[in-house]
CHARMM-style PDB file with segment names, atoms N, HN, CA, C and O in Angstrom:
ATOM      1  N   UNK     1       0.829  -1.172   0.000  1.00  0.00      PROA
ATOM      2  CA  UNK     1       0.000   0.000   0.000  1.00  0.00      PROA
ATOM      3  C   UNK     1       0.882   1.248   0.000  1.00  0.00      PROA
ATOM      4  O   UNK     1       1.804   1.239   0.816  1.00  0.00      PROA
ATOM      5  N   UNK     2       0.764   2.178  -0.681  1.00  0.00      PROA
ATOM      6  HN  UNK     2       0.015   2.185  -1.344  1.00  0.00      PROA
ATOM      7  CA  UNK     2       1.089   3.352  -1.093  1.00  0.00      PROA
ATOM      8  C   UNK     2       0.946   4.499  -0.154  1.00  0.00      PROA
ATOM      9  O   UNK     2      -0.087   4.472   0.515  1.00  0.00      PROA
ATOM     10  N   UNK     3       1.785   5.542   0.051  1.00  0.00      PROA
ATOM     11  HN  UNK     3       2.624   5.564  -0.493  1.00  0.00      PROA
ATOM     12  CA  UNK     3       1.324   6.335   0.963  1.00  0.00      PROA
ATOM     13  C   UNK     3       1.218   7.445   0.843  1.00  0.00      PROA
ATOM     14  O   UNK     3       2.160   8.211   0.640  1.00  0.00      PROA
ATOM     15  N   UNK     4      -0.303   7.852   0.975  1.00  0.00      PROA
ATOM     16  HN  UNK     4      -1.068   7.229   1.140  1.00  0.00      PROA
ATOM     17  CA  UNK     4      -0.801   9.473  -0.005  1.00  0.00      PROA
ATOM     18  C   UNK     4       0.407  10.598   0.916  1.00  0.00      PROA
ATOM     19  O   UNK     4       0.615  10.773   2.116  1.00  0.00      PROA
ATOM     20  N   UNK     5       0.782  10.967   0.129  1.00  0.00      PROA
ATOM     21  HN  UNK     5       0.613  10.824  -0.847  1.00  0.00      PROA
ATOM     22  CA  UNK     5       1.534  12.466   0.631  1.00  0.00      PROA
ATOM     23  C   UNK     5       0.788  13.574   0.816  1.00  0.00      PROA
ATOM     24  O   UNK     5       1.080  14.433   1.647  1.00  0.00      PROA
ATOM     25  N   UNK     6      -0.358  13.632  -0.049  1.00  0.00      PROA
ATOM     26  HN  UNK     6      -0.596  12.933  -0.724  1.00  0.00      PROA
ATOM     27  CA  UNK     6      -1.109  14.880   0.230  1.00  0.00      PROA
ATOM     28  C   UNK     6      -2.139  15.137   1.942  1.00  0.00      PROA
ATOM     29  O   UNK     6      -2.467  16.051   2.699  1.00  0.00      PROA
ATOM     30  N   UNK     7      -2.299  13.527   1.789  1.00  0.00      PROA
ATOM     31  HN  UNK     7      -2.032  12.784   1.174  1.00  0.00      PROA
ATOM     32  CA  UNK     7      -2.790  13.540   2.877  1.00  0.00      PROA
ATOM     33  C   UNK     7      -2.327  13.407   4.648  1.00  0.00      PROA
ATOM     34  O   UNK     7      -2.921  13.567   5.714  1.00  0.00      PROA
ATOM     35  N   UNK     8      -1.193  13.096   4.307  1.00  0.00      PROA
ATOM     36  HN  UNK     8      -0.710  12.966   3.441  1.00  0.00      PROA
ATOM     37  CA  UNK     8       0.115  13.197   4.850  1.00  0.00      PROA
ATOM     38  C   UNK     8       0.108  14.502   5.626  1.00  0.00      PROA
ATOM     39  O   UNK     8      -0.054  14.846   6.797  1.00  0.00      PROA
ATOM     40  N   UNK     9       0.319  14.992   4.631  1.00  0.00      PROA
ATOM     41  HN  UNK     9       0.451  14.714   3.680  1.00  0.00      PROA
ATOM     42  CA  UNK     9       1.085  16.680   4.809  1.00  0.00      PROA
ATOM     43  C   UNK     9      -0.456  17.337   5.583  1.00  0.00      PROA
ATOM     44  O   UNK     9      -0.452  18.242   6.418  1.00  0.00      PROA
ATOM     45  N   UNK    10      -1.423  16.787   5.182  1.00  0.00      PROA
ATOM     46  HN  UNK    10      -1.426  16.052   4.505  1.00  0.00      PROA
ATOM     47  CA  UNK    10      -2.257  17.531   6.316  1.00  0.00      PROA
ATOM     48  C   UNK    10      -2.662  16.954   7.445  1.00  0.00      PROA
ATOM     49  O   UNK    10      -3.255  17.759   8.162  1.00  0.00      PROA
ATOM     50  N   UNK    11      -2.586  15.962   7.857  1.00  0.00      PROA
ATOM     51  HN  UNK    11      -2.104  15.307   7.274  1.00  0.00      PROA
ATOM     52  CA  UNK    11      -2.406  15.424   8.748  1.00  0.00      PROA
ATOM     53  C   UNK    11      -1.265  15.936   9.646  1.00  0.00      PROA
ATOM     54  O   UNK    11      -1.429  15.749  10.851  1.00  0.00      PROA
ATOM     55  N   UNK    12       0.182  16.723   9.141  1.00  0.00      PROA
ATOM     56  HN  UNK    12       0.315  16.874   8.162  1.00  0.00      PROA
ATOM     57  CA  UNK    12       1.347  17.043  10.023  1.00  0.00      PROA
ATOM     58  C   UNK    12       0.677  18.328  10.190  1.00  0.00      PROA
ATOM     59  O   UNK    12       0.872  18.793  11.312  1.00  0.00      PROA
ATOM     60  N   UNK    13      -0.372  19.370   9.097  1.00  0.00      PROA
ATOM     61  HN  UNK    13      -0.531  18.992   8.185  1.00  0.00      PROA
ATOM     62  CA  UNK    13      -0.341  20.553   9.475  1.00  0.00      PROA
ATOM     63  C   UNK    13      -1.208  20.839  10.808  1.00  0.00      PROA
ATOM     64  O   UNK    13      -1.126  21.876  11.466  1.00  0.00      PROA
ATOM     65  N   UNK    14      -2.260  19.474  11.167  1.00  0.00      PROA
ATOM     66  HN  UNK    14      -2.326  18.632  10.632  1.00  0.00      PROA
ATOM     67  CA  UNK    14      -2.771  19.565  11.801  1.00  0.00      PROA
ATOM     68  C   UNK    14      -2.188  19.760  13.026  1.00  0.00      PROA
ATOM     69  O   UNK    14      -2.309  20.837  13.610  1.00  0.00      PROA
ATOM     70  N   UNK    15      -1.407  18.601  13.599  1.00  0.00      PROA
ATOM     71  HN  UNK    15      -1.308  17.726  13.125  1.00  0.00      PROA
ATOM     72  CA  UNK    15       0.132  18.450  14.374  1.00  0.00      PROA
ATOM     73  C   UNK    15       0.548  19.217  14.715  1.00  0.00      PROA
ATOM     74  O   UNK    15       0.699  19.393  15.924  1.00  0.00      PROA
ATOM     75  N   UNK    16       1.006  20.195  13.648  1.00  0.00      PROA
ATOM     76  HN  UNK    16       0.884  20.052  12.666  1.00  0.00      PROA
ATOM     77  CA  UNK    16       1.855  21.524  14.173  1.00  0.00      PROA
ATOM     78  C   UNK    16       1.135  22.523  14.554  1.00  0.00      PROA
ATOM     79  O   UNK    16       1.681  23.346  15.289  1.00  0.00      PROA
ATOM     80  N   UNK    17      -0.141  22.709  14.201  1.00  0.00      PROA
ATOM     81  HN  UNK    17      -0.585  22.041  13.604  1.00  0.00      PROA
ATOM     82  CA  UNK    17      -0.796  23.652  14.688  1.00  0.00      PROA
ATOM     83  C   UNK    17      -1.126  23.378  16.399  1.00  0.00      PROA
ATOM     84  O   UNK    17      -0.893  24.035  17.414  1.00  0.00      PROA
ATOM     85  N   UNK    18      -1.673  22.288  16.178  1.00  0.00      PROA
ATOM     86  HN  UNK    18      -1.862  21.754  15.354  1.00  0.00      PROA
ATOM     87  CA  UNK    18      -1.780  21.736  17.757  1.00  0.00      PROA
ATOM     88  C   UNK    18      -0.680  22.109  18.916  1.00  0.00      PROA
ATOM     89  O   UNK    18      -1.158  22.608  19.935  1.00  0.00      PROA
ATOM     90  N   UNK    19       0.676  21.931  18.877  1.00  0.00      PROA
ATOM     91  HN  UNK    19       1.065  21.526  18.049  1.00  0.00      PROA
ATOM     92  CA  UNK    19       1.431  21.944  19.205  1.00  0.00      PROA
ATOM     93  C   UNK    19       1.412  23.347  19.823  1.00  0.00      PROA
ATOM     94  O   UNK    19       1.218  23.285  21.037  1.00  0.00      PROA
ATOM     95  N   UNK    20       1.528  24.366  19.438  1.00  0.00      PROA
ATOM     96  HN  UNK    20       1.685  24.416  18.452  1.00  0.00      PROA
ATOM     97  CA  UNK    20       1.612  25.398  20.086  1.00  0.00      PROA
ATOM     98  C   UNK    20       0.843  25.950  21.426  1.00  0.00      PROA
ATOM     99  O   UNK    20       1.077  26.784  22.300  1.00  0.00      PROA
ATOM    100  N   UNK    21      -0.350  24.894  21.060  1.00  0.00      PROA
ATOM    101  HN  UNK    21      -0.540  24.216  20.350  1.00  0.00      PROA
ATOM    102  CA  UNK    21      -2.004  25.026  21.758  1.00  0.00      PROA
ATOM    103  C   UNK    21      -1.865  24.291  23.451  1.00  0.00      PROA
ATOM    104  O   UNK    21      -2.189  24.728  24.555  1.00  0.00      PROA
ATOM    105  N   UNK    22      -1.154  22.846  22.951  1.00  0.00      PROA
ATOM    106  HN  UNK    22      -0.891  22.492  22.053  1.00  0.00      PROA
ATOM    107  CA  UNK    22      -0.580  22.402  23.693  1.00  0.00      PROA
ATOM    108  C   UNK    22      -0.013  23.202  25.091  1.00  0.00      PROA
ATOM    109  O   UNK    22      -0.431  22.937  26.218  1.00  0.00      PROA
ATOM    110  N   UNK    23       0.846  24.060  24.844  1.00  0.00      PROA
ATOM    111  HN  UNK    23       1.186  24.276  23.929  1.00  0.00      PROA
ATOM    112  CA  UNK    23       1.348  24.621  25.996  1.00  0.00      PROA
ATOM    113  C   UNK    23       1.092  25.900  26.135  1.00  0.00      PROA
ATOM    114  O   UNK    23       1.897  26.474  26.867  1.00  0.00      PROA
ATOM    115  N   UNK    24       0.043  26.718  25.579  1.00  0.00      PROA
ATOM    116  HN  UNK    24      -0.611  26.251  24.984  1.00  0.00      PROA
ATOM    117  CA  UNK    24      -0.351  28.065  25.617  1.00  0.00      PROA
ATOM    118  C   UNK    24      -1.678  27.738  26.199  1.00  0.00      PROA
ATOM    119  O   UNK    24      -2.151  28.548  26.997  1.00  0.00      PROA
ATOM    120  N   UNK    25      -2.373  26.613  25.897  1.00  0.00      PROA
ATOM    121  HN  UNK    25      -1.990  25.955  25.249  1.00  0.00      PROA
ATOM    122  CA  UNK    25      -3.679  26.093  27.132  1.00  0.00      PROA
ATOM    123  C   UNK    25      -3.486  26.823  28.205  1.00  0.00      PROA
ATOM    124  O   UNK    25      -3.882  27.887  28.680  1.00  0.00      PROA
ATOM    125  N   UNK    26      -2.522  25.669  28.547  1.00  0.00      PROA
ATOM    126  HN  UNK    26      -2.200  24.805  28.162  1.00  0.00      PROA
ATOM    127  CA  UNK    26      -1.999  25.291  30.346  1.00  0.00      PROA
ATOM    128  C   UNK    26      -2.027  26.407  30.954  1.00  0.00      PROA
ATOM    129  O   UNK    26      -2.631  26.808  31.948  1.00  0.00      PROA
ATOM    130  N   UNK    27      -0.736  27.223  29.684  1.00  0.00      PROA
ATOM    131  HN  UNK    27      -0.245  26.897  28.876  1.00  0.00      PROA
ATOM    132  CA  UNK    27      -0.212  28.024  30.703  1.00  0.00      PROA
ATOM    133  C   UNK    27      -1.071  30.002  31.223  1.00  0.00      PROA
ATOM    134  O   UNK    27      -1.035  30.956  32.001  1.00  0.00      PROA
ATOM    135  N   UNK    28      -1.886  29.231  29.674  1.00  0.00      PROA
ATOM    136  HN  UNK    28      -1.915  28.456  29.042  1.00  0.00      PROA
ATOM    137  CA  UNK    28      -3.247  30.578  30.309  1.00  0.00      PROA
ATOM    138  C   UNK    28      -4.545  30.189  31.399  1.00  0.00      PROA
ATOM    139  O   UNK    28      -5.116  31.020  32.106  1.00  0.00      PROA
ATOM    140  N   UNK    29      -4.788  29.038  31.359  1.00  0.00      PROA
ATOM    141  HN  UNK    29      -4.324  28.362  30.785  1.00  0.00      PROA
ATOM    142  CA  UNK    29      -5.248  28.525  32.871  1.00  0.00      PROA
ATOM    143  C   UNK    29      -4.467  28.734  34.100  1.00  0.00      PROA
ATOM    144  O   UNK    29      -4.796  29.083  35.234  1.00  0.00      PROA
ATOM    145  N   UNK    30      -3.310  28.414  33.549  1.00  0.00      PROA
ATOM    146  HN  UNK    30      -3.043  28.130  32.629  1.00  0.00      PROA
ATOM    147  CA  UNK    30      -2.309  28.544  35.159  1.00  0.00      PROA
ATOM    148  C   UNK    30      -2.550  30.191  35.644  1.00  0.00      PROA
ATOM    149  O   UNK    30      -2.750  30.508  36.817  1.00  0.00      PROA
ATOM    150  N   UNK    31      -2.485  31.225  34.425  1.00  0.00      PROA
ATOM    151  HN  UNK    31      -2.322  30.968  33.473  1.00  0.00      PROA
ATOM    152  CA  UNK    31      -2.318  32.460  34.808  1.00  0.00      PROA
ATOM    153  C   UNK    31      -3.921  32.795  35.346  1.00  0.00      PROA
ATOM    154  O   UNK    31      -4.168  33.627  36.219  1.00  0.00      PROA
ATOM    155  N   UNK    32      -4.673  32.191  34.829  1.00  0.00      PROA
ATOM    156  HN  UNK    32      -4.473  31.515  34.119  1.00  0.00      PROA
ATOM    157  CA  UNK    32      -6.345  32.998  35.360  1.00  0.00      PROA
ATOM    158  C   UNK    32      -6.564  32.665  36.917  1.00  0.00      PROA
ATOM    159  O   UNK    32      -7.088  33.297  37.835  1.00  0.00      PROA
ATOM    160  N   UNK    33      -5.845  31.210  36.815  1.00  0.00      PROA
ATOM    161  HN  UNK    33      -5.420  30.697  36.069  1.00  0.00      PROA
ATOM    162  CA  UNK    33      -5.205  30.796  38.556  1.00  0.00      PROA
ATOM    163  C   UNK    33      -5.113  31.942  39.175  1.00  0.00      PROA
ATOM    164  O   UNK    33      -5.975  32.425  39.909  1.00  0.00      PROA
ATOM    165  N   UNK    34      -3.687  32.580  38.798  1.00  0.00      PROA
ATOM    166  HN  UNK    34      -2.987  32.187  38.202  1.00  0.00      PROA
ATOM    167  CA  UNK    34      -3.076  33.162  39.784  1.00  0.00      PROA
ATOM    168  C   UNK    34      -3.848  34.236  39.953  1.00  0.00      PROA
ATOM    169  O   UNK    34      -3.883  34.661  41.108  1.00  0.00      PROA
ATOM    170  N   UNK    35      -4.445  34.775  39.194  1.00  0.00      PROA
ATOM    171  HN  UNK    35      -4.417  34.429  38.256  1.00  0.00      PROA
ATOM    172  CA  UNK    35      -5.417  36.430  39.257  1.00  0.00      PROA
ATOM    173  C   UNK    35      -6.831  35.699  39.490  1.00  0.00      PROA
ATOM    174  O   UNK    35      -7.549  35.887  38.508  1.00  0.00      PROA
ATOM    175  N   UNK    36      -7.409  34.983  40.408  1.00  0.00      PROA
ATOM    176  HN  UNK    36      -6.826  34.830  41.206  1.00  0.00      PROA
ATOM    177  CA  UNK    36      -8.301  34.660  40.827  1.00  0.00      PROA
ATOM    178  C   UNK    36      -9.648  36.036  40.995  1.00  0.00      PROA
ATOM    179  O   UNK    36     -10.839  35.777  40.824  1.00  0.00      PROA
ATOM    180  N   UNK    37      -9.243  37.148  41.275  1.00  0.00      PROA
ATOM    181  HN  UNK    37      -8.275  37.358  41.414  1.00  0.00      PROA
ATOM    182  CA  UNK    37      -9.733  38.099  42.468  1.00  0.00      PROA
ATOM    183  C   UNK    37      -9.694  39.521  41.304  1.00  0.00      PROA
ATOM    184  O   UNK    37     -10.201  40.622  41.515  1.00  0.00      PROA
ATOM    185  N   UNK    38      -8.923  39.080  40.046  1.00  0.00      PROA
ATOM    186  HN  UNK    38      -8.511  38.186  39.874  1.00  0.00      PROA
ATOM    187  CA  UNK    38      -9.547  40.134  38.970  1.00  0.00      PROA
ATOM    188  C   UNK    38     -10.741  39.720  38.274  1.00  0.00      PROA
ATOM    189  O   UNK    38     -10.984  38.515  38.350  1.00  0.00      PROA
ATOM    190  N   UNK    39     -11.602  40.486  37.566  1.00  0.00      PROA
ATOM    191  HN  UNK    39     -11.405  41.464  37.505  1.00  0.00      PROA
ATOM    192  CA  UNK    39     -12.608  40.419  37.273  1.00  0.00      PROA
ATOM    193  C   UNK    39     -12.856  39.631  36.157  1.00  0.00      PROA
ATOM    194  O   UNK    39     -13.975  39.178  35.915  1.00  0.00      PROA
ATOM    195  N   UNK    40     -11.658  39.398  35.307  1.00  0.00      PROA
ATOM    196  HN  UNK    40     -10.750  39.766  35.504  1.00  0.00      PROA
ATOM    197  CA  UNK    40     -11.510  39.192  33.991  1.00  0.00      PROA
ATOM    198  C   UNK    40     -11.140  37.392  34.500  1.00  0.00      PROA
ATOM    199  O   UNK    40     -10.432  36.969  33.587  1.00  0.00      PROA
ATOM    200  N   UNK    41     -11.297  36.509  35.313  1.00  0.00      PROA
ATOM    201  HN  UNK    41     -11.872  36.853  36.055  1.00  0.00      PROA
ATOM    202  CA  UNK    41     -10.795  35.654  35.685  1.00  0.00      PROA
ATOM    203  C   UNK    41     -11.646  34.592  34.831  1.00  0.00      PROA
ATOM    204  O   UNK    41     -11.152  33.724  34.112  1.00  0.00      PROA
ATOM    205  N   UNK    42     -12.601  34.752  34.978  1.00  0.00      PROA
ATOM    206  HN  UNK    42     -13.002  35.458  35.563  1.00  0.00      PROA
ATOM    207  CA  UNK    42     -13.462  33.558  34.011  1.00  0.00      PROA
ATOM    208  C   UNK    42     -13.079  33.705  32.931  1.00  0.00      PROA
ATOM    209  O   UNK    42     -12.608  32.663  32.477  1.00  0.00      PROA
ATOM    210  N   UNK    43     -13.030  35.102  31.811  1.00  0.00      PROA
ATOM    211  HN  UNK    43     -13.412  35.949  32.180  1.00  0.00      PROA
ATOM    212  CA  UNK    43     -12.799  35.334  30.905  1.00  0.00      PROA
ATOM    213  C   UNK    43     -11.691  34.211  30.394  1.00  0.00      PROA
ATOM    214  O   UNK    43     -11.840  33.227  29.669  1.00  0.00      PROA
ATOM    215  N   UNK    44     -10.693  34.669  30.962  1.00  0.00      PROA
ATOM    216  HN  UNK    44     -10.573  35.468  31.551  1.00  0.00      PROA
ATOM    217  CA  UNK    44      -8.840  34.304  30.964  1.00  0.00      PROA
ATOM    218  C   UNK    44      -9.084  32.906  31.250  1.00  0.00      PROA
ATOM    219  O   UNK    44      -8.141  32.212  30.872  1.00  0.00      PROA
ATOM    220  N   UNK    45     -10.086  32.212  31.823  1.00  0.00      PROA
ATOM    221  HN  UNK    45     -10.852  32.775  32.131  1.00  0.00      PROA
ATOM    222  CA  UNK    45     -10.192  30.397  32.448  1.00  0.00      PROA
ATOM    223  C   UNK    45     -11.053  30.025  30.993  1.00  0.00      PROA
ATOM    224  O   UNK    45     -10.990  28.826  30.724  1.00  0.00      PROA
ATOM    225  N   UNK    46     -11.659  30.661  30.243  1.00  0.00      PROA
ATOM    226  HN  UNK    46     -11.710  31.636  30.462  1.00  0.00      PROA
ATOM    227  CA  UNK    46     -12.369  30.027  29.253  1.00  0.00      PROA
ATOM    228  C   UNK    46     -11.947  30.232  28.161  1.00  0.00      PROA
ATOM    229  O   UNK    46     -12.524  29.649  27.242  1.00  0.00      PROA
ATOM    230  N   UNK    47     -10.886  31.055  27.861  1.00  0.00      PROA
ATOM    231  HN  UNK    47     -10.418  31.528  28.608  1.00  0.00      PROA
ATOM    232  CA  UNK    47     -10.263  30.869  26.807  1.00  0.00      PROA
ATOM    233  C   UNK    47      -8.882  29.803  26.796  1.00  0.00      PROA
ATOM    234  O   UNK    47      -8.469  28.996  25.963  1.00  0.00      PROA
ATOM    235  N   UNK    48      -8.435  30.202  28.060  1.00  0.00      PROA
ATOM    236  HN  UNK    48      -8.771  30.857  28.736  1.00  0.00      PROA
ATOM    237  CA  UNK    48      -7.747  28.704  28.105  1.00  0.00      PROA
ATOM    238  C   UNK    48      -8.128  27.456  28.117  1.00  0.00      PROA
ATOM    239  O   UNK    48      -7.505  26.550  27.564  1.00  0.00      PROA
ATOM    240  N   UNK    49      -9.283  27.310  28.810  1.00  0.00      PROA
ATOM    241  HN  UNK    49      -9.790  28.046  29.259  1.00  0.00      PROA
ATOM    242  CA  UNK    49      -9.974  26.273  28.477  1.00  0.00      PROA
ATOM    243  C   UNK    49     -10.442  25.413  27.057  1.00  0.00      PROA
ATOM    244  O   UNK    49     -10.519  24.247  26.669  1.00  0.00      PROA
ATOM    245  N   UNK    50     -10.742  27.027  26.482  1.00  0.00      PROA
ATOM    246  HN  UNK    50     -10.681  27.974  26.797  1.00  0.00      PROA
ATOM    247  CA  UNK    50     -11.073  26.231  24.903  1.00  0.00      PROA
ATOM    248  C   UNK    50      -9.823  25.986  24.296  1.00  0.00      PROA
ATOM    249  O   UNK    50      -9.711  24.869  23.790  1.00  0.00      PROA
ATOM    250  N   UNK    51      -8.880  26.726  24.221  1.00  0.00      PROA
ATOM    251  HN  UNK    51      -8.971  27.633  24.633  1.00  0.00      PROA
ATOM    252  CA  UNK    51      -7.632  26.291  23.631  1.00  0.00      PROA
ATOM    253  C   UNK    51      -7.028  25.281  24.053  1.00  0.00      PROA
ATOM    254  O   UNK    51      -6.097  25.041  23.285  1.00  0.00      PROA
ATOM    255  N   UNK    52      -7.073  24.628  24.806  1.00  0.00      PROA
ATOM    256  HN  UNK    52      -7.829  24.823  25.430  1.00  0.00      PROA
ATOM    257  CA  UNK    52      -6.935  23.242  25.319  1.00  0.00      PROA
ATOM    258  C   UNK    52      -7.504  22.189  25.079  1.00  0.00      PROA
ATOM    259  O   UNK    52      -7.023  21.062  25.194  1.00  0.00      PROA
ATOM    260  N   UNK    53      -8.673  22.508  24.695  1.00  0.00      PROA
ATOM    261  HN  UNK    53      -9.063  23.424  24.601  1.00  0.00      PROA
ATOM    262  CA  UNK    53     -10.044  21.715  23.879  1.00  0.00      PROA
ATOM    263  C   UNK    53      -9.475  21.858  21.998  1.00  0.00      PROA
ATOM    264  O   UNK    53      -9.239  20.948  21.204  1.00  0.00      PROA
ATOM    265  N   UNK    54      -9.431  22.862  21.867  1.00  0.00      PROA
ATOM    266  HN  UNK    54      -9.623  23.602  22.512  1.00  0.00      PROA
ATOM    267  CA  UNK    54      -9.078  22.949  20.250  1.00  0.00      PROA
ATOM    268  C   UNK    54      -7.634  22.010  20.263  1.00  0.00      PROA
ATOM    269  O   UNK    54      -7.093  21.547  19.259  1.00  0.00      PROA
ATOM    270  N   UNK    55      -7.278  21.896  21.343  1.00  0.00      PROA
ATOM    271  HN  UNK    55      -7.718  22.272  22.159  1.00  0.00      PROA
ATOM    272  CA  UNK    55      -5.525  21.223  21.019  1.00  0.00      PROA
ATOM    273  C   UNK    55      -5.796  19.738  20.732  1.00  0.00      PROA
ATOM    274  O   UNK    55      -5.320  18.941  19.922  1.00  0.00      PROA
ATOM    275  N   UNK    56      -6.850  19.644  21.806  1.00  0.00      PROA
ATOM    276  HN  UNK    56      -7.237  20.291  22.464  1.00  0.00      PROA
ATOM    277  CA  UNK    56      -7.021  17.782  21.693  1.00  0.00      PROA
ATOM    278  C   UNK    56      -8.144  17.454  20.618  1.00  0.00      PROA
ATOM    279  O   UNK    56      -8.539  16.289  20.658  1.00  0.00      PROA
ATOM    280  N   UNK    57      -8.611  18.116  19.853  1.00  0.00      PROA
ATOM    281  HN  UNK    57      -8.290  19.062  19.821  1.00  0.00      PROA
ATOM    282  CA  UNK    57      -9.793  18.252  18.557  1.00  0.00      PROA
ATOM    283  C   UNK    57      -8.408  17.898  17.621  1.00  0.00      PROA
ATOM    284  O   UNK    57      -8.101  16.778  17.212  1.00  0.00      PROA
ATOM    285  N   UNK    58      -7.637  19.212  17.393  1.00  0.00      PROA
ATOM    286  HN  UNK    58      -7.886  20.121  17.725  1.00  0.00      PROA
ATOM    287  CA  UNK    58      -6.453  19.025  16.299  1.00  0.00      PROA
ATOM    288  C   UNK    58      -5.495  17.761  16.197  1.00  0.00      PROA
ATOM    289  O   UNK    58      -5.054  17.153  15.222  1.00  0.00      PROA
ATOM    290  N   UNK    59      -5.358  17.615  17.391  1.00  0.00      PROA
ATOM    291  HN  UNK    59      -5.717  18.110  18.183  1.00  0.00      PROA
ATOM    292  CA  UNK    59      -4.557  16.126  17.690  1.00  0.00      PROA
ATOM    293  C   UNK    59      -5.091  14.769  17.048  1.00  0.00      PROA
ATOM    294  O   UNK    59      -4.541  13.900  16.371  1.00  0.00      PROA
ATOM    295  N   UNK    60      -6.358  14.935  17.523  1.00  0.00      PROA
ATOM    296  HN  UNK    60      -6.805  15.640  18.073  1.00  0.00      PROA
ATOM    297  CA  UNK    60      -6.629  13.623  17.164  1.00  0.00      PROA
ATOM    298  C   UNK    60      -7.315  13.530  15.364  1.00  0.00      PROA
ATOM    299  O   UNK    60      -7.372  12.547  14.625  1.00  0.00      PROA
ATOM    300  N   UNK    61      -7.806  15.126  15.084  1.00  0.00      PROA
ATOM    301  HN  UNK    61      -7.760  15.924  15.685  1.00  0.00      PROA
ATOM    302  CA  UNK    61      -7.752  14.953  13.138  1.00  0.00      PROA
ATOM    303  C   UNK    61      -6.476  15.127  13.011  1.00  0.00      PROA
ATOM    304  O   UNK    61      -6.147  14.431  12.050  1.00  0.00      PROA
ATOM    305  N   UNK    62      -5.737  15.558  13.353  1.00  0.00      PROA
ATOM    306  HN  UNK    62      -6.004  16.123  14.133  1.00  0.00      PROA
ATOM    307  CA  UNK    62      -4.428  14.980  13.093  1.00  0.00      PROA
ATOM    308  C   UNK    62      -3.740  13.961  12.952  1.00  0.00      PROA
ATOM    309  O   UNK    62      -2.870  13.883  12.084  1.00  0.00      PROA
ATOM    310  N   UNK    63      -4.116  12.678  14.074  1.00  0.00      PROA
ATOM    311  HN  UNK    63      -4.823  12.742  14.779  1.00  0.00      PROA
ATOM    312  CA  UNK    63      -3.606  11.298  14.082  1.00  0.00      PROA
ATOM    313  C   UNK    63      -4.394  10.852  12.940  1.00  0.00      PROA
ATOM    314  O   UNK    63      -3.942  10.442  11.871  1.00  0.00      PROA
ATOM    315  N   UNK    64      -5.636  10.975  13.277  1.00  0.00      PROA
ATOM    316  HN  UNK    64      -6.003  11.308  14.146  1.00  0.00      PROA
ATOM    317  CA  UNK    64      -6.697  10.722  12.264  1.00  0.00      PROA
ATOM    318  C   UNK    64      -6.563  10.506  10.797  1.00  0.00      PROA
ATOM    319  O   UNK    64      -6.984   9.553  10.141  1.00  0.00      PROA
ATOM    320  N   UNK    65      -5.643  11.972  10.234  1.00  0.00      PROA
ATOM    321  HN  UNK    65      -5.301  12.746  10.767  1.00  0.00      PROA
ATOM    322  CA  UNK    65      -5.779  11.986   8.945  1.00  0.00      PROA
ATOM    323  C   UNK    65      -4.246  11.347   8.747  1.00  0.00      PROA
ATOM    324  O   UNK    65      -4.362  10.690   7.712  1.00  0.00      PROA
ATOM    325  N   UNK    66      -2.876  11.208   9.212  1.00  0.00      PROA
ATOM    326  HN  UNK    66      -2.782  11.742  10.052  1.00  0.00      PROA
ATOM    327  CA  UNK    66      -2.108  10.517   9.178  1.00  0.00      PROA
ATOM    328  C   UNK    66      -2.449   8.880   9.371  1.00  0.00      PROA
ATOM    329  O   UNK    66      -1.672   8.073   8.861  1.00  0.00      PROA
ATOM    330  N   UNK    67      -3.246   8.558   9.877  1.00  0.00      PROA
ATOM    331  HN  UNK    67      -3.877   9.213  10.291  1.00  0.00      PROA
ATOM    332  CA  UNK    67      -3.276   6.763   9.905  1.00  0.00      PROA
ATOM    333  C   UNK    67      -4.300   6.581   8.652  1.00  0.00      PROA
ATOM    334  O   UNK    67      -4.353   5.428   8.224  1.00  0.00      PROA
ATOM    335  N   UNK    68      -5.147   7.571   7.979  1.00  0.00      PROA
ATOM    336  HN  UNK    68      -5.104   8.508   8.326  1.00  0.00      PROA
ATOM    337  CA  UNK    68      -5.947   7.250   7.015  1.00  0.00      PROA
ATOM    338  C   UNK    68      -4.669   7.295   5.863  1.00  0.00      PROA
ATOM    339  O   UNK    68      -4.652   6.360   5.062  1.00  0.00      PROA
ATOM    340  N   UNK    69      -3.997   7.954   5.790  1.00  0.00      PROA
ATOM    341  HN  UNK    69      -4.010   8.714   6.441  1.00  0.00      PROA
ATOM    342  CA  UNK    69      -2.673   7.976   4.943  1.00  0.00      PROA
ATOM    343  C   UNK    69      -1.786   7.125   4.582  1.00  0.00      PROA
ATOM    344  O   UNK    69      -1.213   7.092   3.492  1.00  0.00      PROA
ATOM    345  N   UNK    70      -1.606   6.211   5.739  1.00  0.00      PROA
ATOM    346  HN  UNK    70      -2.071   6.238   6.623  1.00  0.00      PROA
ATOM    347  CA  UNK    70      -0.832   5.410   5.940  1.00  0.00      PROA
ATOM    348  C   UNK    70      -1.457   4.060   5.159  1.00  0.00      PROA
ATOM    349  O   UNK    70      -1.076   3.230   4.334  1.00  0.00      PROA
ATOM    350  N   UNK    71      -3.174   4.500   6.276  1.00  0.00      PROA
ATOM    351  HN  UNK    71      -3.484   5.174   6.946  1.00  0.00      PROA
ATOM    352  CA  UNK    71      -3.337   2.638   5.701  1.00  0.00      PROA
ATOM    353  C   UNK    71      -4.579   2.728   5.372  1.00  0.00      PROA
ATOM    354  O   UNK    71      -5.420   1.983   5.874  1.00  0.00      PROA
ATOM    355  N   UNK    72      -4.905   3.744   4.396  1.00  0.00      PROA
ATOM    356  HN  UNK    72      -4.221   4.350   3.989  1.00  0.00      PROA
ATOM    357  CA  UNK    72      -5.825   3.862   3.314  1.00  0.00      PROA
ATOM    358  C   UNK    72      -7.268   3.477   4.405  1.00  0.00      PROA
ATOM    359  O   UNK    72      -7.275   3.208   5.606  1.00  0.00      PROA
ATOM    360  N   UNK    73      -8.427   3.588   3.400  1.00  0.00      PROA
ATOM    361  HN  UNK    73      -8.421   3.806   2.424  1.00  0.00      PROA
ATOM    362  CA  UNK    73      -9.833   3.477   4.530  1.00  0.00      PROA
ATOM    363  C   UNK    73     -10.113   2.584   5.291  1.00  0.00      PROA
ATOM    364  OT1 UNK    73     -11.117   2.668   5.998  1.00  0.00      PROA
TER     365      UNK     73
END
C-alpha cells in the first residue's frame, strides 16, 4: 500500500498547529489561577480552556488523517 503524501502533509499541518495550543492552554489557565480576584478571571479560564479543547480536537484529526494515509480506509 502506497502512501498518499497529500494527505500526509495535512495530517502534520494539523500536528503543528496543535502543538503550540498544547502549551499556551496550560499556561493561560495557570495564569487565570493566579489572578483569581480580577474580574476578567473567568474570561482568561475560558479561553484557556477552549484552547486546550481545540488542542485535543487538532490532535486527534491529526492522528486521524495521518493513519488514514498510511493505511488507506
Amino acid at each position: 500500500m502506497k502512501t498518499d503524501k497529500d494527505l500526509l502533509n495535512k495530517g502534520i499541518k494539523f500536528l503543528t498547529i496543535a502543538l503550540p495550543c498544547l502549551f499556551i492552554g496550560p499556561a493561560i489557565i495557570h495564569f487565570g489561577f493566579i489572578n483569581k480576584l480580577q474580574p476578567t478571571f473567568y474570561l482568561i479560564l475560558g479561553i484557556g480552556i477552549a484552547i486546550c479543547i481545540t488542542a485535543m480536537v487538532l490532535m486527534f484529526l491529526g492522528l486521524n488523517t495521518i493513519m488514514k494515509s498510511l493505511f488507506g480506509k
